[in-house]
C-alpha positions as CSV (number, residue, x, y, z in Angstrom):
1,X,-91.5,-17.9,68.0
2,X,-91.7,-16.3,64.5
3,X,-90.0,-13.0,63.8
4,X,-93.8,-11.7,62.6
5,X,-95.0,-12.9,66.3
6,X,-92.0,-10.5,68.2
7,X,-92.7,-8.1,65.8
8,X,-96.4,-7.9,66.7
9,X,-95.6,-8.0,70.4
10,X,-92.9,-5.1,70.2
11,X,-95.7,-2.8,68.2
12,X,-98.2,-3.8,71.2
13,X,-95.2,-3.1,73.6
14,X,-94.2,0.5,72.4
15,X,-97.8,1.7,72.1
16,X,-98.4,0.3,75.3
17,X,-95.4,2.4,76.6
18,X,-96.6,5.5,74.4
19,X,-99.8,5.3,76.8
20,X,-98.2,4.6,79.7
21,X,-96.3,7.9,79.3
22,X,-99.1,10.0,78.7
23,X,-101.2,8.9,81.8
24,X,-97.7,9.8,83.7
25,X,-96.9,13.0,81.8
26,X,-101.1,14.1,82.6
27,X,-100.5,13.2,86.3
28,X,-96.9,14.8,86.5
29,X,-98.2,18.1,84.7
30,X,-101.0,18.5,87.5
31,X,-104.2,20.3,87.0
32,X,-103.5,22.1,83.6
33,X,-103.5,18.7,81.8
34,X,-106.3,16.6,83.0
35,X,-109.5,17.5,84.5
36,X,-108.9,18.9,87.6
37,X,-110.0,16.9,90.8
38,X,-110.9,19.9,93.9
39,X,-109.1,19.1,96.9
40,X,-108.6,15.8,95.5
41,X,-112.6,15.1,95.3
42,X,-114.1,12.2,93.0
43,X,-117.7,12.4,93.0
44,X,-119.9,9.0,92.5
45,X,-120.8,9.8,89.2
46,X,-117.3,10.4,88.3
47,X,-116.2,7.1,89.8
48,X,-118.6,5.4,87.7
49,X,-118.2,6.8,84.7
50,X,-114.4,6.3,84.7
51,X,-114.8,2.6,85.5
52,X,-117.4,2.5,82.4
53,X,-114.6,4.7,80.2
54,X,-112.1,1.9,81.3
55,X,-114.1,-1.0,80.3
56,X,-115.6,0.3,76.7
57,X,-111.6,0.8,76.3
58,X,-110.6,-3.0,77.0
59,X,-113.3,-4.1,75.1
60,X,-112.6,-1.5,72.2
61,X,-109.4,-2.6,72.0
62,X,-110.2,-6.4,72.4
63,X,-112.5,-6.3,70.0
64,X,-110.7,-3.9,67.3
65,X,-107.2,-6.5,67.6
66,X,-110.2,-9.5,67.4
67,X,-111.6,-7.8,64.1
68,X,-108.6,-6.7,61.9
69,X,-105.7,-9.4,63.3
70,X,-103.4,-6.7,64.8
71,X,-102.6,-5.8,68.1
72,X,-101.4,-2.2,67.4
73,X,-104.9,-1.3,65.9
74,X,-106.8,-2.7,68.8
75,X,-104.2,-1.0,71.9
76,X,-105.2,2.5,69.2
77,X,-108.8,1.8,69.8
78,X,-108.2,0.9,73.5
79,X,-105.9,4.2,74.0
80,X,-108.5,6.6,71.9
81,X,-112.1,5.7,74.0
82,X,-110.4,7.8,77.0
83,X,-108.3,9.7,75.0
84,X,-110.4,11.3,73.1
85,X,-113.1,13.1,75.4
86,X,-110.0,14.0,77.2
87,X,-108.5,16.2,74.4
88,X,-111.9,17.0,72.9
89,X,-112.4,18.8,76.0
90,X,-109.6,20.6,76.8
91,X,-110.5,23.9,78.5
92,X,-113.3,22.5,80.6
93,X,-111.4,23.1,83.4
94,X,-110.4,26.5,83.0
95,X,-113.9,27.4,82.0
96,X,-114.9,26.0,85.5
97,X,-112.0,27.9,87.2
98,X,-113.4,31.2,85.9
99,X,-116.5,30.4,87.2
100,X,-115.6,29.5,90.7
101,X,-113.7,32.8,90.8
102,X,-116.8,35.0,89.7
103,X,-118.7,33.5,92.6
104,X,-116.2,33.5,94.8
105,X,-116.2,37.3,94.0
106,X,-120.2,37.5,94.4
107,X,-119.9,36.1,97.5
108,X,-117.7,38.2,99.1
109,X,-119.7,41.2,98.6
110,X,-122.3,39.0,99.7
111,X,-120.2,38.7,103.1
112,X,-119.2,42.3,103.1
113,X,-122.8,43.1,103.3
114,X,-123.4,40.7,105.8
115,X,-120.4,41.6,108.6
116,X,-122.0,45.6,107.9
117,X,-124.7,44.6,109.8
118,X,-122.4,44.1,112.7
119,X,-122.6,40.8,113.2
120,X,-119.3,38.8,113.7
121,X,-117.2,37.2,111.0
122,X,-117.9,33.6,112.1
123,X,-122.0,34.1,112.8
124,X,-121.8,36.3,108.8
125,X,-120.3,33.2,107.0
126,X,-122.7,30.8,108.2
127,X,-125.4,33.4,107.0
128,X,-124.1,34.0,103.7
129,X,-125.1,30.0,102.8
130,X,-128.6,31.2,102.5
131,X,-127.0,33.8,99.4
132,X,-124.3,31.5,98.5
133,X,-123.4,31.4,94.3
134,X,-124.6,28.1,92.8
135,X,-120.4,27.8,92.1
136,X,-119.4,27.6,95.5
137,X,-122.5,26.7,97.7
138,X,-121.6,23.3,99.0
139,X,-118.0,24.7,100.0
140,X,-119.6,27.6,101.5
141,X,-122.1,25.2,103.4
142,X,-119.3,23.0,104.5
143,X,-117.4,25.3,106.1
144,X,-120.3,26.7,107.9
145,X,-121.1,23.4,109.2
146,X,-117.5,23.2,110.2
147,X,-117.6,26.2,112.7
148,X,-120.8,25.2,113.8
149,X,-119.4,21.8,114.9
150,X,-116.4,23.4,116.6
151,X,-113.7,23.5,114.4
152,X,-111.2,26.3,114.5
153,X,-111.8,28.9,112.6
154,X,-108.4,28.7,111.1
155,X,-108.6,25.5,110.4
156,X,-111.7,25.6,108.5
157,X,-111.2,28.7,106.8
158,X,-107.8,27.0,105.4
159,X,-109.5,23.9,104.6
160,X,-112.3,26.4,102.6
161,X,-109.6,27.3,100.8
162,X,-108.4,24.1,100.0
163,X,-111.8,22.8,98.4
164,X,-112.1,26.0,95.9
165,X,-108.4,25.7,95.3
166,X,-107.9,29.4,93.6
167,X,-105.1,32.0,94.7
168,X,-108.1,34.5,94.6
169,X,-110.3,32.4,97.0
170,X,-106.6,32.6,99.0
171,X,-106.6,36.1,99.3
172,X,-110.4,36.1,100.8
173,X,-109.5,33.3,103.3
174,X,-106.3,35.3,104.3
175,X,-108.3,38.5,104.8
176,X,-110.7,36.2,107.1
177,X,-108.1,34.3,109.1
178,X,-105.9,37.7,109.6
179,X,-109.5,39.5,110.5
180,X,-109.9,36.8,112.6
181,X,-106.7,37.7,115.4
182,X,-106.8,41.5,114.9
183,X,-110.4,41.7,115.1
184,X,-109.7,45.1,112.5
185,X,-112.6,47.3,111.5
186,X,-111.5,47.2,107.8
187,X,-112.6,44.0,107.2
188,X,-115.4,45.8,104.8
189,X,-113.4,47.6,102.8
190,X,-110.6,44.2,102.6
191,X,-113.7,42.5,101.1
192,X,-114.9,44.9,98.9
193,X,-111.3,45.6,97.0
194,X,-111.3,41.7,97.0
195,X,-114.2,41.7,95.4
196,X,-113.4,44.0,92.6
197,X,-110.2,42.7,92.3
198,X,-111.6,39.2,91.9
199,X,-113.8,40.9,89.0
200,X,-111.1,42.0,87.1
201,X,-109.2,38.4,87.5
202,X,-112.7,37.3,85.8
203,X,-112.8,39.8,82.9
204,X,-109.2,38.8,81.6
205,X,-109.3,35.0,82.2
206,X,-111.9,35.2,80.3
207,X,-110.4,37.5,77.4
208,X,-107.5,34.9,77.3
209,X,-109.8,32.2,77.2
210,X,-111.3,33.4,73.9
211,X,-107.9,33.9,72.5
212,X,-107.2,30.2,73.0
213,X,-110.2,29.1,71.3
214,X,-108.2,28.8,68.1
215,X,-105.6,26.1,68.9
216,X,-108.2,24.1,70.8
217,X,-110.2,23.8,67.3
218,X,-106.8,22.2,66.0
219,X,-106.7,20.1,68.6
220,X,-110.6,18.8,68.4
221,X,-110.2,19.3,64.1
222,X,-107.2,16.8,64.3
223,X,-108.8,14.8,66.7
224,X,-111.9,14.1,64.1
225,X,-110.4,13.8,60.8
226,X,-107.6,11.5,61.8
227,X,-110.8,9.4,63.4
228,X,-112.7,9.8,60.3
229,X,-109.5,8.6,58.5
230,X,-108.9,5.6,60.7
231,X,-112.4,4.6,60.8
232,X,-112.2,4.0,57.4
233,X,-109.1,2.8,57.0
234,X,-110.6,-0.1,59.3
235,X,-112.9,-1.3,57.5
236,X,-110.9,-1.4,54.0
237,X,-109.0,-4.3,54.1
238,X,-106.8,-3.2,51.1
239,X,-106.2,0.0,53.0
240,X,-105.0,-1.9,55.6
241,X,-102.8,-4.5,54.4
242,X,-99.2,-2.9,54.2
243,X,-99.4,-2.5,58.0
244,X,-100.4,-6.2,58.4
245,X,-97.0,-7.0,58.4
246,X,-94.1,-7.1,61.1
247,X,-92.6,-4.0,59.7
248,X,-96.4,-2.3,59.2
249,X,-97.5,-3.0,62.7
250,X,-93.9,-1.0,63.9
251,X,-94.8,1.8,61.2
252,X,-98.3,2.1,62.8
253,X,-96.9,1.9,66.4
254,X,-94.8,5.2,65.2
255,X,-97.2,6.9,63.3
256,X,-99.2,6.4,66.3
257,X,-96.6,7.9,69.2
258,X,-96.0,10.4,66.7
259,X,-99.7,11.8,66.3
260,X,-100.2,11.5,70.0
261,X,-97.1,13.5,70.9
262,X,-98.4,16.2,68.7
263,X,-101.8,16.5,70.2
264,X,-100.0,16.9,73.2
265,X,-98.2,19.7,72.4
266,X,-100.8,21.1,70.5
267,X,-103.2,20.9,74.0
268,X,-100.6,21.7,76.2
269,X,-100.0,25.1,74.5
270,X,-103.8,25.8,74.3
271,X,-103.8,25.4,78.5
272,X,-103.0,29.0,80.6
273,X,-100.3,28.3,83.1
274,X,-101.1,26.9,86.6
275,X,-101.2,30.3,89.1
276,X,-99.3,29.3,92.3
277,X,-101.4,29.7,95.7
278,X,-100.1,31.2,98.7
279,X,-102.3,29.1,101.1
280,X,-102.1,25.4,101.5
281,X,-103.3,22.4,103.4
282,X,-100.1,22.5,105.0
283,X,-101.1,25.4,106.9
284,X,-104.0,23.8,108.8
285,X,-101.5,20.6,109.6
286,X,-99.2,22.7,111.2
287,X,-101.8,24.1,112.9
288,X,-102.4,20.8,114.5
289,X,-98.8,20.3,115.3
């Protein structure tokens, strides 16, 4: 085998490992680095459009190592089809997050206005799906359904909880559950402080979120012009040539791990730190226990 020929295979090798370690560094770093799954939910569409991401990335990258003779380039191609709506993106999630809390908020005045009535807690959450936010109507419907079929209340208030996945839908649930065994007559006023405090939780998420806006264009303003750059660089074959080589193809494997670890930093910084909650699905297992 030809020193070019191991060459080639140890560029392919260390971008391959480059990759490798951001889809483990994304899954170690949880929520704030990838989109965020609730409750560990994968809808259809999801599913099919990351099996269609996954093939326009083999075939990118078959085709771009087919085209220009060098492995590195084509694993580059293969690596950028996910990457790149991945970082383009970046703040999706927290954008969503901010929304689930403001109708997490709307609905429990919702519910405070319901249990005023005097109807019990139970009987007021399955009436609040007919007022539910868009945000949280299939989570408010399922849990509904679940104390309608018999399930504890406990269990599905904790399992609620679970599917919005927010330490302020936490503090509603734990108003609920502890409302639930002392059967107080505060419940009302619980809700309504909830409420406003869930109000205020909106108000300076989203104040921090505008304050991020300016590292997230880096991230997206890199993203394009190095694109832009490569895409051109691609199709010049003079542009091209010095990395054709052994030694080339291990530059370009560098250059690569280097830009990548950037736009990882860059991201990361641009991401608001994941809020620990207080309420877990290991509540309702013990439950079981």
């Amino acid at each position: 085998m030809s020193l070019a020929i191991v060459a080639q295979i140890g560029g392919v090798l260390i971008v391959a490992g480059i990759a490798l370690g951001v889809l483990a560094f994304s899954s170690a770093a949880g929520p704030t680095l990838k989109f965020r799954r609730r409750a560990g939910r994968l809808s259809d569409r999801d599913r099919r459009l990351r099996r269609i991401i996954l093939a326009a990335a083999c075939l990118g990258g078959f085709l771009g190592w087919l085209l220009t003779g060098m492995p590195v380039i084509g694993l580059v191609i293969a690596v950028s089809i996910p990457g790149v709506p991945w970082l383009v993106t970046v703040g999706r999630s927290e954008r969503e997050a901010i929304a689930r809390v403001e109708a997490v908020g709307e609905w429990t005045r919702r519910l405070k206005d319901i249990c005023g009535t005097g109807v019990g807690l139970q009987q007021a959450i399955v009436a609040s799906t007919a007022t539910a936010p868009d945000g949280i109507v299939d989570d408010v419907r399922m849990v509904a359904a679940r104390l309608q079929a018999g399930w504890q209340p406990r269990k599905a208030l904790l399992s609620f909880a679970d599917s919005l996945d927010d330490p302020v839908c936490d503090q509603v649930v734990a108003a609920l559950i502890l409302n639930l065994t002392d059967r107080g007559e505060n419940l009302g006023n619980v809700l309504a402080s909830i409420a406003t405090a869930a109000g205020a939780e909106v108000a300076t998420r989203r104040e921090v979120e505008a304050k991020r806006t300016q590292p997230r264009f880096a991230v997206r303003f890199l993203t394009g012009m190095t694109l832009l750059t490569f895409a051109y660089g691609i199709t010049r074959a003079e542009y091209m040539s010095p990395y054709a080589t052994a030694t080339g193809q291990a530059v370009l494997a560098v250059l690569a791990a280097t830009f990548i670890a950037l736009l990882l930093w860059v991201r990361q910084m641009s991401l608001p730190p994941r809020t620990a909650r207080f309420l877990t699905g290991a509540d309702a297992k013990a439950d079981d226990q």
